[in-house]
N, C-alpha and C positions, 0 to 999 in steps of 0.2 A: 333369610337375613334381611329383604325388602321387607317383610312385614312388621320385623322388629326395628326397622328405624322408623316407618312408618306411626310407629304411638309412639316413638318421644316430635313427631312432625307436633310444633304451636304453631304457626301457619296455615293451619286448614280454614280452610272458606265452606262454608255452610252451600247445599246445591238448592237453587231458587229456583220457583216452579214459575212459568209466566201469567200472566194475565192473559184476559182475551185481546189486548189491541198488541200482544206481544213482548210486554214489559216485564221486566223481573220484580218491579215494584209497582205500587198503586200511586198514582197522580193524580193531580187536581188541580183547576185554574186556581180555587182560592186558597190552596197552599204554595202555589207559584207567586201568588200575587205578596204572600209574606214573605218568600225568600226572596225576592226582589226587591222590598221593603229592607230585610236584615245585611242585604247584600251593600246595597247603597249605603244604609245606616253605618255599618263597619267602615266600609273602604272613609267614609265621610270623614269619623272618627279616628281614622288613621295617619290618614296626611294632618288634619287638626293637629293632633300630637307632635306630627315628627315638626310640624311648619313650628310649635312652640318652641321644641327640644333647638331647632337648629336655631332660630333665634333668641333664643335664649331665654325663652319667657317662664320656662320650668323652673320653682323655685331648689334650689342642691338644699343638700343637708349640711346645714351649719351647726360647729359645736363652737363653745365658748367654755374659755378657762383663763383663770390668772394664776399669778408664782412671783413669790419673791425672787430677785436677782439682785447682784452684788456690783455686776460689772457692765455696761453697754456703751456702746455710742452712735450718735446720728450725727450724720452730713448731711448739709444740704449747700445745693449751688445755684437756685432759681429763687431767691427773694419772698420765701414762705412766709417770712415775717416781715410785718411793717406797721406803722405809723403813721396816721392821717388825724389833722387836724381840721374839725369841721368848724369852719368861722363865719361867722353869718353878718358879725357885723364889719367887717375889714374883710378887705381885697390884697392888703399883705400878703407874700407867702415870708412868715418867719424862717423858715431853716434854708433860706438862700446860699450858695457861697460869699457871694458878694452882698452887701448892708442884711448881714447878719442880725437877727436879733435873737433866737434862741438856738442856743447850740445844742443838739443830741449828739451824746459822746457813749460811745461804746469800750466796756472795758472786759476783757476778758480776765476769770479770776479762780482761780487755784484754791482753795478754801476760802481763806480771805484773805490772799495776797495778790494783788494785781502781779500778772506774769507775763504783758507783750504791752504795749505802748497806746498809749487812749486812740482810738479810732472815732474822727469824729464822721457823725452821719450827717451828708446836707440831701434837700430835695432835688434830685434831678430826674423822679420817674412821676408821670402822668398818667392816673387809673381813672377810667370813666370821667374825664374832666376835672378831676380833682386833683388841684396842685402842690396842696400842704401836703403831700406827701411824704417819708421815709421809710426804706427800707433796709432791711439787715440780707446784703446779696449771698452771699456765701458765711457758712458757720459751722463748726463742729464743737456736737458737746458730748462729754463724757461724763457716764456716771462710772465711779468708782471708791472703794475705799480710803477712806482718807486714812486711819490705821490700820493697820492689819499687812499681812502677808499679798503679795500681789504676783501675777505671774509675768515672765519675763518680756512677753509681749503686750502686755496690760499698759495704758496710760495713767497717769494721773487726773484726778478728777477736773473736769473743766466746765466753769458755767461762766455765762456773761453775766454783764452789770452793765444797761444803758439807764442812764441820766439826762433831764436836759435843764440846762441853767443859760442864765444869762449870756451872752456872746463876750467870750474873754480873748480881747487882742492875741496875748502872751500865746495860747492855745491853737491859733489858727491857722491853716494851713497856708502854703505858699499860692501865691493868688486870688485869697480869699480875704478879707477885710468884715468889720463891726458897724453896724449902721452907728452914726452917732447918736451921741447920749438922750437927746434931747428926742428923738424920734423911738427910741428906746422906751423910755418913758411914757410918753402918747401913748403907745403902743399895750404896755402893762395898764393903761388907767382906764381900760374897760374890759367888762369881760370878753373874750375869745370862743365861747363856746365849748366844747365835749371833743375828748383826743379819744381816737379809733386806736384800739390793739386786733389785728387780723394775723389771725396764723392758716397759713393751709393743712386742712386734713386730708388724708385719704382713705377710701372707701374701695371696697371692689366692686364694679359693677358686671352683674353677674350675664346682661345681653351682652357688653364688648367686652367681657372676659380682660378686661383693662382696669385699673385704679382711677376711678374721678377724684380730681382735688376738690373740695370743699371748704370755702372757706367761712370760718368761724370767728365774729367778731365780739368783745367787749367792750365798755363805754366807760370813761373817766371821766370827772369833771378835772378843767384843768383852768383855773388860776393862780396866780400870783399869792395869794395869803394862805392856801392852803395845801399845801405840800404831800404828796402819800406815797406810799410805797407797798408794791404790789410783788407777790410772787405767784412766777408762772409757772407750771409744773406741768410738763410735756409726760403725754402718758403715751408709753410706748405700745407697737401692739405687734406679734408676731402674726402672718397669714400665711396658712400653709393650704396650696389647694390642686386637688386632683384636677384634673381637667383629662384625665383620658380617656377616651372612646368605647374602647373593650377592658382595656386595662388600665392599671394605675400609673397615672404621671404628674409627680408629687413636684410642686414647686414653691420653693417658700422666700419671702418677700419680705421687710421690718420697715413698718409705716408710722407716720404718729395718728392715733387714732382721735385724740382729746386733748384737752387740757382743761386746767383746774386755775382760777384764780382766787391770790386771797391778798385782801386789800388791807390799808390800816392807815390813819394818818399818821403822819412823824414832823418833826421840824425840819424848816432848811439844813440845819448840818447834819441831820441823820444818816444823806450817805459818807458825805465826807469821815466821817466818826468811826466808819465802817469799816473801808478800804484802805489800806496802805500798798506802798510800794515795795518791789525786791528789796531796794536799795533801804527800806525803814524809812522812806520819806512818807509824810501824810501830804494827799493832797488839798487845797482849798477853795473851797468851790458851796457855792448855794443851789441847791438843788429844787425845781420845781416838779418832781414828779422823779420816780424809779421803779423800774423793771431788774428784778432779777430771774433769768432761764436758767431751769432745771432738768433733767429728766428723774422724773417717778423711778422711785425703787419696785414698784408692784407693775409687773408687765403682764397683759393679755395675748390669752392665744389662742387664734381663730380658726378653726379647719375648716374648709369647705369642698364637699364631696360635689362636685357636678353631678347631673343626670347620667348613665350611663345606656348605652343600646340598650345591655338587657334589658335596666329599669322603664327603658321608655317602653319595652313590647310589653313587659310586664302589667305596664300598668293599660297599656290598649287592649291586653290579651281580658284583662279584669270585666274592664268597659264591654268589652266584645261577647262576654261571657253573659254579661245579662240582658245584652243582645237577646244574644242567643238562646234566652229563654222564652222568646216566641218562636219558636223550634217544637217546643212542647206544645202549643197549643196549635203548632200546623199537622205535629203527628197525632193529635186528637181530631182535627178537622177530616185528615186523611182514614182512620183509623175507621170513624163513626160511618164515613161515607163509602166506605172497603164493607164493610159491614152489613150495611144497608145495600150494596150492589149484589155482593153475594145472595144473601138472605133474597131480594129478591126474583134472583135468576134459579133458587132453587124452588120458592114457590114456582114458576114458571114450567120447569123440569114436572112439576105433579101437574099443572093445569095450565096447559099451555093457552090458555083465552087471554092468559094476564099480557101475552105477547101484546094483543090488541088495546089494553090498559094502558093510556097515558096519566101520571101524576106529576102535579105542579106543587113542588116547595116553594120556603121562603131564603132564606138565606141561613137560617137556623134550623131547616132540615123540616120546619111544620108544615104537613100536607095542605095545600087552599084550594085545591078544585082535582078533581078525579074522571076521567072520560073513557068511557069504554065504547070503542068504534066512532068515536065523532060526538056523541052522544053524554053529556054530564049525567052524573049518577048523583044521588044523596051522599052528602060527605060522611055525615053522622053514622048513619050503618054501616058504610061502608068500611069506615075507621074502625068499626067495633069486629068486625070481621079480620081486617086485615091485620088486627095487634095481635087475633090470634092466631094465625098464619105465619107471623113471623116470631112467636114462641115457637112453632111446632118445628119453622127451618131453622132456629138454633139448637133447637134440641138436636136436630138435624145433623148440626154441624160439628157438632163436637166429636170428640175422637173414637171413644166410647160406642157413639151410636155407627160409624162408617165400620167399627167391627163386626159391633151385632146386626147392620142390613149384608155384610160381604158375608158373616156367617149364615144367615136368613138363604140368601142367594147360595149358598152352596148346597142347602138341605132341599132346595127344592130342586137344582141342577141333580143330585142324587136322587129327590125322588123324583124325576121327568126322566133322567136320562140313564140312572143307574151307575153304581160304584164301577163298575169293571168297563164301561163306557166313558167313565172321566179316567178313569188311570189309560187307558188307550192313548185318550186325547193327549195326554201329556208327554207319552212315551214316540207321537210321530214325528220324527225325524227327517222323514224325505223332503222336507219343504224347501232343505237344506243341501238335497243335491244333484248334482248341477248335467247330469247324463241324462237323456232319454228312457232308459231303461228301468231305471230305479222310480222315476217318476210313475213309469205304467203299469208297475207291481205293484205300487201302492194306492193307485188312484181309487181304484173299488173299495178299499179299507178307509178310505179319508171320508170318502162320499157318504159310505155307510155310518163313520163315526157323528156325520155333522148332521144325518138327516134322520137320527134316530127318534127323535122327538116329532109325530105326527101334529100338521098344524092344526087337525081339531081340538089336540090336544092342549095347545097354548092359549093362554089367557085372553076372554073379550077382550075387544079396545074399549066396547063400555064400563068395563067395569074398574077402568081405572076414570072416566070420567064422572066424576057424581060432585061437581063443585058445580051449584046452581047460584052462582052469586049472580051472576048476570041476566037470568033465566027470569025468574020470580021474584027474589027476595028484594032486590032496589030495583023499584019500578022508577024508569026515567020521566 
């Protein structure tokens, strides 16, 4: 029953024979010196990686897609959008509360029916030293159909409408006042310079795993005679992003990723012509500039797969792999020199002089100087001798030939010692047991079996010496 689980055993280990300094395997300084080499390389290559993966520096896998949509909307409550007037030749800030000269009036608007009360916008925020400022602090816009079926949670469509005209007393809020006429004037009778449109975008940034705002500016010319009107078209953008470790953990997020503007001149009453009231009042008013906010019906959607464990071993395992490819050329160095040790401790086994033979390689294994007893010999003959010595010990070595010398050695143990003298030797047993008695019965028959072979009868020691290389042939 042991023997039969025995062959489905896949776990067997091969039995290793050792070397002479007692090893299972062949070593060598200059294959230590490359795994030391691959060993550092790796580990180098490893921390590299994870130091990337953990800060972030691995780029994930991004995909990108777009899709019509019918329905969205975006909030915001930190002043994304704003207004800056760069004025170079005036120290004014026009959109004051108090000696007002240009009023931005914010109207939110339902198709095109104004539907909440004009908002106007005065400067009270200061970005990087610049005072002509306005912003739009909080806003919600919806995109939606304006016909159609709608569900019962669904809003109506909502975009804004900022304007900015003249400063009209009637308009103004409580506490705030119109600069007089006359400064008014002054005021329009040069030009002002280039009105900033900045919206904040956002981005994922993929080291702090956080959304950076960026922000995105265009440039109007803005005087008095030439009036335009601009639409902005907020493009929305869905991000959905893994960020788990081993496993998936999906998180998804709706940013504005762009926007589009498209400009056109129009006259002062262009927006007034445009807008009406619930009530079917038109309002009237001269317009120097208009912004209409939209969101984009075509929205983007961006998945983004982080680096995951596995992929980070994955890809060190890849690196490491072609590492690892001088592994081959250290079991080639190992190999050659395994080779060459043998090969020559079997010549040695036939002529044992070669013990007193020192030879000097290079690094690539090429012999450069050969001494035998203290004494340098001619390389040249020498080398011609010795190439053929180590054909005769591979031939030597092969499997084939350990047959036919263990066969060789048997035919002459039969004929030295005799058939019915080996089959004896095999069949003695007492060696094995452990009384007195059994020993002394057989002692005479062991003695007899092992001294069968008279020693005239065993081979000269000369006649295994006949290698005259040291002798005569390289004279020193």
């Amino acid at each position: 029953m042991l023997s039969i689980l025995e062959k489905f055993d896949i776990f067997g280990v091969p039995i290793k024979l050792k070397t002479i300094k007692k090893q299972e395997q062949f070593k060598s300084s200059q294959s230590g010196v490359i795994a030391i080499i691959i060993m550092i390389l790796s580990l180098a290559y490893f921390f590299y990686v994870i130091s990337l993966w953990i800060n972030g520096k691995l780029i994930p896998k991004v995909t990108t897609s777009q899709r019509m949509i019918d329905y969205t909307t975006y909030e915001w409550e930190n002043s994304e959008i704003s207004f800056t007037l760069y004025d170079i030749r005036s120290k004014i800030n026009p959109f004051t509360k108090e000696n007002n000269i240009i009023m931005p009036v914010l109207l939110e608007i339902s198709g095109l029916i104004i539907s909440a009360y004009p908002r106007l916008l005065f400067s009270t925020l200061q970005v990087d030293g610049d005072k002509n400022v306005i912003t739009i602090d909080k806003g919600k816009l919806v995109l939606s159909q304006v016909d159609g079926s709608k569900e019962d949670d669904q809003e109506d469509i909502k975009q804004y409408f900022v304007f900015f005209t003249k400063c009209r007393q009637d308009w103004m809020e409580e506490g705030g006042y119109c600069a007089d006429q006359q400064t008014i004037d002054d005021y329009f009778s040069t030009n002002h310079g280039l009105l900033f449109l900045s919206i904040n975008l956002q981005q994922y940034n993929y080291e702090t795993l956080e959304f950076d705002e960026i922000k995105k500016t265009q440039f109007f010319a803005f005087e008095e005679k030439s009036p335009f009107y601009s639409q902005v078209v907020l493009q929305k953008q869905q991000t959905t992003i893994d960020d788990g470790i081993l496993f998936s953990n999906f998180k998804t997020f709706e940013v504005i990723k762009d926007y589009e503007v498209n400009t056109q001149a129009v006259s002062a009453k262009f927006a007034q012509d445009t807008v009406i009231t619930v009530d079917n009042i038109q309002l009237e008013f001269e317009s120097l500039g208009a912004f209409i906010f939209r969101i984009d019906n075509i929205q983007a959607n961006e998945t983004i797969l982080m680096p995951k464990l596995g992929e980070v071993l994955a890809q060190i395992g890849s690196i490491v792999n072609i590492i690892m490819l001088l592994k081959i050329l250290s079991n080639m160095i190992n190999t050659a020199m395994l080779e060459s040790t043998i090969l020559h401790q079997i010549i040695e086994i036939y002529y044992p002089q070669f013990q007193h033979v020192q030879i000097t390689k290079n690094f690539l294994g090429q012999i450069k100087q050969v001494h035998y007893k203290g004494v340098e010999i001619k390389l040249a003959n020498f080398q011609h001798k010795y190439n053929q010595l180590l054909e005769i010990a591979r031939t030597k070595f092969t499997f084939n030939n350990l047959i036919q010398e263990i066969s060789r050695v048997q035919l002459v143990l039969i004929n030295q010692i005799g058939i019915q003298n080996i089959k004896n030797i095999f069949k003695i047993e007492e060696d094995l047991k452990f009384f007195e008695s059994d020993r002394l019965s057989n002692s005479n028959h062991q003695i007899q079996n092992l001294v069968s072979v008279l020693p005239e009868e065993s081979p000269k020691k000369s006649e295994f010496e006949r290698f005259e290389l040291f002798n005569s042939e390289f004279p020193s």
